[in-house]
C-alpha positions, 0 to 999 in steps of 0.5 A: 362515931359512937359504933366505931368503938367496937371495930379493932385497929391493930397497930404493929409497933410504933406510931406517930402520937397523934394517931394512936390518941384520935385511933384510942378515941375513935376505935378499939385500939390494940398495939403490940410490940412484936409483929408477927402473927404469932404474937396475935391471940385466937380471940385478935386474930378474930376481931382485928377489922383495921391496921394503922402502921408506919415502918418508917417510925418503927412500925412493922412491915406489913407483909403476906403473911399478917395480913393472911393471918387476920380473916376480918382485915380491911383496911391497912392505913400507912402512915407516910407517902412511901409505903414499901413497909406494906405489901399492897399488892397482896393487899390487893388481891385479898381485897384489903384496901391500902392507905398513904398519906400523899399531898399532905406533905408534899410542900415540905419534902419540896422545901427540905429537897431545895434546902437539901440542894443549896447546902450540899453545893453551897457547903452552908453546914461546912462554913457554918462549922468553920465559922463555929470552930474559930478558923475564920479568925484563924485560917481567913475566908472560907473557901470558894464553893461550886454554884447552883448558877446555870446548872440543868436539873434532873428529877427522877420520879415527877410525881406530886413531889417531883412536881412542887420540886420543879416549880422550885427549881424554875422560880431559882431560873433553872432547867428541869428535866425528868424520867419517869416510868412514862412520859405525863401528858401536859407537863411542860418539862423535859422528859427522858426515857431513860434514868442513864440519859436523864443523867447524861443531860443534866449535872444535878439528878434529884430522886424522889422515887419510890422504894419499888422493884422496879427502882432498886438500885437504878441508881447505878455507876452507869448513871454516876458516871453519865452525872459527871464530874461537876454533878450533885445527887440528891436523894429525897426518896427511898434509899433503895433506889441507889447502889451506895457503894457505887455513890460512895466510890463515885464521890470518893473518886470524883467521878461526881462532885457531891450528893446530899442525902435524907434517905438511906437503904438500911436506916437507921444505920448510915454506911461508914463510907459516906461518913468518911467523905467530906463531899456528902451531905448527909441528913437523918430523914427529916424531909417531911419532919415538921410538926405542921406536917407529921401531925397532918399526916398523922390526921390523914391515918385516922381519917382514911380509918374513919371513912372507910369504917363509916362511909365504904372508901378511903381517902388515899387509897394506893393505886393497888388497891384503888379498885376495892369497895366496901 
């Protein structure tokens, strides 16, 4: 892989350590730390043939304007299954091949979503604080929790991770249910053709949808509203698919029971309601934050690097780019 060292991959920003040593080995790494084209010299702009970039670690939004400023682009490589930081679609049309980094963390967003469930409805953080704080020598037992027994389940985007969340759920003896854009050939769930009647059906709604156009804010007071009085959210996806205020005057309003969430729209900064509430469960976006899986994932960024520049295709590319050849 001698020739790859010519090649320039810019990285905007942060990045996970792994990528930033194997694309150090591999290319001519270049990373900056403002991330406008304003920032890039004549001589970069020129040469720059990669972009490696994860916005959810604090990399830049990849958007029309950069990838307009760099004329040798090719390929942006996404660090993470959720690529809203980079403009695909603009991608697209300027044939730059897009990258994520699906399948690879899959398992362990499934597995931090069901541990999500079972804490928030079985308030194991809130016992285990009770316990730590003395009150049960003090106080006695702690209180009776709702129960994920005889509970039916809702999965909002059925995607590789809906899936995996699925398969969980049935082997806890639960139904599931799904909306999706459309319905998905073969599969034995379910399906609704809206998210409000989704959510009418079951008294769990779990979203792993992604952060899109389409999905902002389609968590809605309707949708609560349709969820109940003894139903959970779970958000595992983007927080851009929940009007927050809206959750946070349902579950201050018992309008829904609880919600667990790993995912905020403006994060870091999670809203003082939810704080404030004691029947949200609240998580700084770990679902897939293993070092199994951050480091495969990290692998998955480099490797989409090395076979684009060395064989002509990607790995993983994004469905609005799966069309662009070398």
């Amino acid at each position: 892989m001698a020739g790859l060292k010519s090649i320039t991959v810019l990285v905007p920003g942060k990045l996970h350590p792994r990528s930033l040593r194997r694309i150090k080995e591999t290319f001519d790494l270049v990373q900056i730390d403002s991330f406008g084209p304003a920032s890039l010299s004549e001589e970069l702009i020129g040469r720059v043939r990669g972009i490696a970039v994860s916005p959810a670690l604090g990399g830049a939004f990849v958007g029309a304007q950069l990838i307009d400023a760099l004329p040798r682009l090719e390929i942006i490589s996404n660090f993470g299954v959720g690529y809203d930081g980079v403009d695909a679609i603009h991608a697209g049309k300027r044939n730059v091949m897009v990258t994520n980094t699906p399948d690879v963390l899959t398992e362990e967003v499934a597995d931090t979503t069901i541990g999500l469930l079972i804490n928030t409805v079985r308030e194991l953080s809130k016992a285990e604080a009770y316990l730590r704080e003395g009150r049960w020598v003090r106080d006695g037992a702690y209180p009776l929790t709702a129960s994920l027994r005889g509970r039916k389940v809702g999965i909002f985007g059925m995607g590789r991770i809906g899936q995996a969340v699925a398969r969980r759920l049935e082997a806890f003896g639960l139904a599931v249910s799904y909306h999706n854009r459309r319905k998905i050939d073969g599969l034995g769930y379910e399906y609704h053709s809206s998210l409000e009647g989704l959510a009418s059906a079951v008294d769990v709604l779990i979203s792993v949808a992604p952060g899109t156009k389409e999905t902002e804010k389609a968590v809605n007071s309707a949708v609560l509203k349709a969820l109940g009085p003894n139903g959970v959210f779970i958000n595992v996806g983007r927080g851009s698919t929940v009007d927050e205020i809206a959750l946070a005057s349902a579950l201050k309003d018992r309008i829904i029971l609880a919600a667990g969430l790993d995912v905020f729209a403006n994060e870091p900064h999670v809203p003082q309601s939810f704080l404030d509430l004691p029947n949200v469960t609240l998580l700084p976006h770990v679902g897939s934050a293993s070092v199994h899986t951050r480091d495969a994932m990290a692998d998955l960024v480099v490797d989409n690097l090395i076979e684009w520049f060395s064989k002509g295709r990607a790995i993983t590319p994004v469905p609005e780019t799966n069309h662009i050849k070398s």
